[in-house]
C-alpha positions, 0 to 999 in steps of 0.5 A, spaced: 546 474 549 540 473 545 537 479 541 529 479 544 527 480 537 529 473 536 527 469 543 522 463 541 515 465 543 510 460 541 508 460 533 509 466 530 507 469 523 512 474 520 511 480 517 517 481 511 516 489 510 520 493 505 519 498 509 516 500 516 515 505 519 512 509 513 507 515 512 503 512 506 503 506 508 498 506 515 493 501 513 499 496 515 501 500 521 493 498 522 494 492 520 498 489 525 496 493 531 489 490 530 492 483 528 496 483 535 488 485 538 486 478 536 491 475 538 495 473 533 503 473 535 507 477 531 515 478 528 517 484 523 522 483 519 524 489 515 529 490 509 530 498 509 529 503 514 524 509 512 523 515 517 523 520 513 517 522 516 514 522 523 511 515 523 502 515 526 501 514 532 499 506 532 506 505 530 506 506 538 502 501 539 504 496 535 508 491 541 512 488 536 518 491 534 523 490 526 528 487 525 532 490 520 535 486 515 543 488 513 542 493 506 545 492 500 549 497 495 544 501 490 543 496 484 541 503 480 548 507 481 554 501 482 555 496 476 554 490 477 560 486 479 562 492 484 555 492 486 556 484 489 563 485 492 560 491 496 553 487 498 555 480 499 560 482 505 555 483 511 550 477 508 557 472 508 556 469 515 548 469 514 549 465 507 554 459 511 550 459 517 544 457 513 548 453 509 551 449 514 544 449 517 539 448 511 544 446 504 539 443 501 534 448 501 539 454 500 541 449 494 533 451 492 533 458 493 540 458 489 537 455 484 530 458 483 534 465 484 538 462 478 533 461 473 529 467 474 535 471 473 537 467 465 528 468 464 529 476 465 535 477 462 532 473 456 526 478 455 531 484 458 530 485 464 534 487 470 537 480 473 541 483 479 535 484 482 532 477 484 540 476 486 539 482 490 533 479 493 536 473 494 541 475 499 537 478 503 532 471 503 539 468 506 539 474 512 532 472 513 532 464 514 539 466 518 534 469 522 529 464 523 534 458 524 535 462 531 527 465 531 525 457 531 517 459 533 516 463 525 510 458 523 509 462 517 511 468 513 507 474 510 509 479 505 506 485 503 506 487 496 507 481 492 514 484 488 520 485 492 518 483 499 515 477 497 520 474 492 525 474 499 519 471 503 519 466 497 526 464 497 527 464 504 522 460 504 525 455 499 531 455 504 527 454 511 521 450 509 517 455 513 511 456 508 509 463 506 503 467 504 503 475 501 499 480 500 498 483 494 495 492 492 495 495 486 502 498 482 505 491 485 501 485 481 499 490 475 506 493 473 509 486 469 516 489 470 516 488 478 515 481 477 518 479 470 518 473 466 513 470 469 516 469 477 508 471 480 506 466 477 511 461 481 511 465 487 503 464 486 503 457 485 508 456 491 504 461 496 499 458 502 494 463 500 494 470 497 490 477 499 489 482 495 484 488 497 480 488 492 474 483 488 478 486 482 485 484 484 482 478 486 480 476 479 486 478 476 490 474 481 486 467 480 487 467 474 495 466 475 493 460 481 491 455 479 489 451 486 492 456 491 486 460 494 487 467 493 482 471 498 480 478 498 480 483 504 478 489 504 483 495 508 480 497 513 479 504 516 485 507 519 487 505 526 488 511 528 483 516 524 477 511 527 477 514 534 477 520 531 471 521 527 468 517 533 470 523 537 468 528 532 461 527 530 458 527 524 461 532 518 458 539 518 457 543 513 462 549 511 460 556 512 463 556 505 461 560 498 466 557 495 468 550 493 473 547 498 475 541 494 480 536 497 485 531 494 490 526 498 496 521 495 502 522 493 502 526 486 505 520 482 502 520 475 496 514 477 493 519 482 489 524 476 491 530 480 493 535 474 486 533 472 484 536 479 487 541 477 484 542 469 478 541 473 479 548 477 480 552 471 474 551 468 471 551 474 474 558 474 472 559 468 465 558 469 464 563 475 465 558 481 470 560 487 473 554 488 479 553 492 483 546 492 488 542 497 492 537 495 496 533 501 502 528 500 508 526 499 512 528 493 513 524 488 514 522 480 509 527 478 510 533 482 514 537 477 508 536 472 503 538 477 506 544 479 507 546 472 500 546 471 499 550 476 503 555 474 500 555 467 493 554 469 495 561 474 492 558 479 497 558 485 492 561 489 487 556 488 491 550 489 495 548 494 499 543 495 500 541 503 504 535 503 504 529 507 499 531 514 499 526 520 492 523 521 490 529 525 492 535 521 488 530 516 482 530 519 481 537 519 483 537 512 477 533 511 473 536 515 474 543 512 472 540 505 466 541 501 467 535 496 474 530 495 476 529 489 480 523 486 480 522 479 484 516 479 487 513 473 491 507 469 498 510 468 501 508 462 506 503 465 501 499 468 499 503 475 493 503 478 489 504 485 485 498 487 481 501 492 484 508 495 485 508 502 484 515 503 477 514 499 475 510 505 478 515 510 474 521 506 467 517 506 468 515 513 467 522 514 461 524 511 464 527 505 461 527 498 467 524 493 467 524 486 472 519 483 473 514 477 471 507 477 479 504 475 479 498 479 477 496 485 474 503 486 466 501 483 467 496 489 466 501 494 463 507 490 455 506 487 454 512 483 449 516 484 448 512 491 454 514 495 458 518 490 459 521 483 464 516 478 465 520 472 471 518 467 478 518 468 483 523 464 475 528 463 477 535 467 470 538 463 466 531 466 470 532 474 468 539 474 461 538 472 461 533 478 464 538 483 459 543 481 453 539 481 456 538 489 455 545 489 449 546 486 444 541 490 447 541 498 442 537 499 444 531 494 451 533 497 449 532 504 445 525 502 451 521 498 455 522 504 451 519 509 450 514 504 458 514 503 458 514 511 453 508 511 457 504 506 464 504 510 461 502 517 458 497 513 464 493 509 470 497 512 470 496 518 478 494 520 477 490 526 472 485 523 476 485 516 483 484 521 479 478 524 478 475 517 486 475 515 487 472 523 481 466 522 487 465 516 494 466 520 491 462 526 492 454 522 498 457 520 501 460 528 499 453 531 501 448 525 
C-alpha cells in the first residue's frame, strides 16, 4: 500500500529539513503552517529526528506530516571505510531504483559529489561529509520518483540540507531553492571549497532573512535572484500578545533583565553577565534570566557566574515553551542581547527572539552585528552598544533603569516597528508569491 505521505497531490513544494520537529527552530514550524494558510501544498522531507524537547503548539497545526529519510552512522566517531559499510545498506534499494529510473541524473549527482570531495580534501577539509550527503540525496529523489507531484524543493540552511536538495535535484530534474540564516552561509567550513558558490549558481532562487545576508549572498550569484524575507513573529507567540495587552510596567526595584538563545559563543551571554557585575558593583539590584537550550558555551557561562559570585542574580532557565516564555518577557524590565561575531565565523542575522522581545513592548539593548541595525534604530526603537563591551552593556541597562520614561518609549516604538515589517502572515505571502510559479509549473 502506498504510504499517504507519498500519494501524488496536484504541484507540490518540499521542504528538505535537518530536523523537525525542533525548539529553536519555531520560525519554520511558523513558516509552513502560515505557507499552508495561503494555499501553498506542502511535502516535508526530514533527514533526522529531533524530539528532544516537546515541539510548539504550531507544529500541531501544521497538516503536512515528515518523512523521515533513513540515518547514517556517525561521520565523527567511525572511520571512514566502517562508516560507509555501516551507512551504505539501508540506501542500496534507494541508489538502484533511481538508478534504474534516472541513470543519468544520478550519473551527475555522482559526479558533482566527486568533485566536491577531491576540492575539499585538497584544502583539508573533511570529504566523507558530501558522501554522506549524497546518500541521502539518493533516498530523497527514490521518494520523489513515487511523490511524482514534487514541483520544486526547498531547503532550509543553506550547508547540509541544501547540498542533499541540490543532489537530489541533479538527480530527479526537480529544481530547487534554499533558505539561507547566519551560522550556515558565514561559516566557510560548512560550505568549503567553494560549493555555495555552485549550489548558488544551480538554485532557482535563494532567501535569506536579512538585507545584510542578502548582500553577501549576491555577490556569490552571479544571475540567480536572491531575495530577502524577513522571519515573521512566531505563529504561536502572536495570538498571545494579541490576548495579552500592552507590556505593563513591573512592580520592580530592581533590573530585571532578560536574555534568550542557546548559550553558544555568538550569543554575548558572558558579556551579560560582566555587564551584572559592574551593575552590582555600582549599587544597582539586577536580577538576570538566561532561557535556552544548553550549548557550546554553557561550561563558560556557568564558570563566569560562579567567579563573578552571582549565582543569585543570574539564572539560567533553559529552553521554555512559548507560554512560559511570554511570562519571561512580561516579567522583564529590559532584554538583552549583546550579539557578537564568533571567532569561526558565526553570527546572528536577525535574532528571532529579538523580534519576539520587542513585539512585547520591551526596551532591548543589543549590538548592531549583522542584520540587527535592520530592525534596531538606536536610540528610536532600542539601544546598540558595542559587542564584547560589559561597561558600554551596563551603562545602557542602567540608563533603561534610570529614565522609565525613555524605557517606556523605545518599546512603544520597538512594538511599532514589528507591526510594521514583521508581520509573519504577510512576509509568508512574500515567500508563497515565490513557490506558487514553481507548484504549478
Amino acid at each position: 500500500m502506498l504510504d499517504a505521505r507519498l500519494r501524488p497531490r496536484a504541484g507540490t513544494v518540499a521542504y528538505v529539513l535537518t530536523g523537525f520537529p525542533r525548539l529553536s527552530e519555531t520560525f519554520i514550524a511558523s513558516e509552513i503552517h502560515r505557507l499552508e494558510r495561503q494555499g501553498i501544498d506542502l511535502r516535508l522531507f526530514v533527514l533526522k529526528r529531533d524530539e528532544d524537547h516537546p515541539p510548539h503548539p504550531v507544529v500541531g497545526r501544521i497538516v503536512a506530516r515528515p518523512d523521515y529519510l533513513p540515518r547514517t552512522a556517525s561521520l565523527s566517531r567511525t572511520p571512514f571505510l566502517r562508516w560507509l559499510a555501516l551507512s551504505l545498506p539501508p540506501f542500496l534499494p534507494a541508489i538502484l531504483r533511481t538508478a534504474a529510473r534516472r541513470p543519468l541524473g544520478l550519473a551527475r549527482a555522482v559526479v558533482q559529489t566527486v568533485a566536491q570531495a577531491m576540492r575539499a580534501w585538497r584544502v583539508g577539509a573533511w570529504p566523507p561529509r558530501v558522501v554522506k550527503e549524497f546518500l541521502q540525496a539518493t533516498a530523497l529523489a527514490d521518494r520523489l520518483g513515487v511523490a511524482t507531484d514534487v514541483r520544486h524543493l526547498h531547503a532550509h540552511f543553506c550547508h547540509g540540507t541544501t547540498t542533499v536538495a541540490w543532489l537530489a535535484s541533479l538527480m530527479t530534474g526537480v529544481p530547487f531553492s534554499f533558505t539561507a540564516h547566519a551560522r550556515d552561509l558565514y561559516q566557510e567550513t560548512l560550505n568549503p571549497a567553494g560549493l555555495l558558490g555552485r549550489k548558488l549558481r544551480a538554485a532557482r532562487f535563494a532567501v535569506t532573512c536579512t538585507e545584510a545576508s542578502r548582500a553577501h549572498l549576491s555577490r556569490l550569484a552571479e544571475t540567480v535572484p536572491v531575495y530577502c524575507v524577513y522571519h515573521g513573529l512566531s505563529a504561536d507567540l502572536a495570538p498571545l500578545l494579541a490576548q495579552s495587552g500592552p507590556h505593563p510596567a513591573p512592580p520592580h526595584t530592581a533590573i530585571q533583565a532578560l536574555g534568550v538563545g542557546r548559550l553558544v559563543p555568538k550569543k554575548g551571554f558572558d558579556v551579560l553577565i560582566e555587564a551584572c557585575a559592574l551593575l552590582r558593583r555600582w549599587g544597582l539590584g539586577v536580577q538576570v534570566t538566561i532561557a535556552g537550550e544548553d550549548g557550546a558555551h554553557g561550561t563558560e557561562v556557568r564558570r563566569r557566574i560562579a567567579a563573578r559570585r552571582l549565582a543569585d542574580a543570574v539564572r539560567l532557565a533553559g529552553p521554555l515553551g512559548q507560554t512560559a516564555l511570554l511570562a519571561e518577557y512580561r516579567r522583564a524590565t529590559v532584554f538583552c542581547l549583546p550579539c557578537r561575531v564568533a571567532a569561526d565565523g558565526d553570527r546572528d542575522g536577525i535574532p528571532n527572539v529579538l523580534v519576539e522581545a520587542m513585539a512585547c513592548g520591551l526596551p532591548v539593548v543589543t549590538t548592531g552585528v549583522s542584520g540587527i541595525p535592520e530592525l534596531v534604530v538606536d536610540g528610536v526603537n532600542g539601544l546598540l552598544v558595542p559587542s564584547e563591551d560589559p561597561q558600554a552593556l551596563a551603562e545602557a541597562i542602567a540608563r533603561l533603569h534610570r529614565d522609565p520614561a525613555l524605557a517606556e518609549r523605545l518599546g512603544r516604538a520597538a512594538q511599532a516597528a514589528v507591526r510594521e515589517r514583521f508581520d509573519g502572515e504577510r512576509l509568508a505571502g512574500r515567500l508563497a508569491l515565490l513557490f506558487q510559479p514553481m507548484a504549478a509549473s
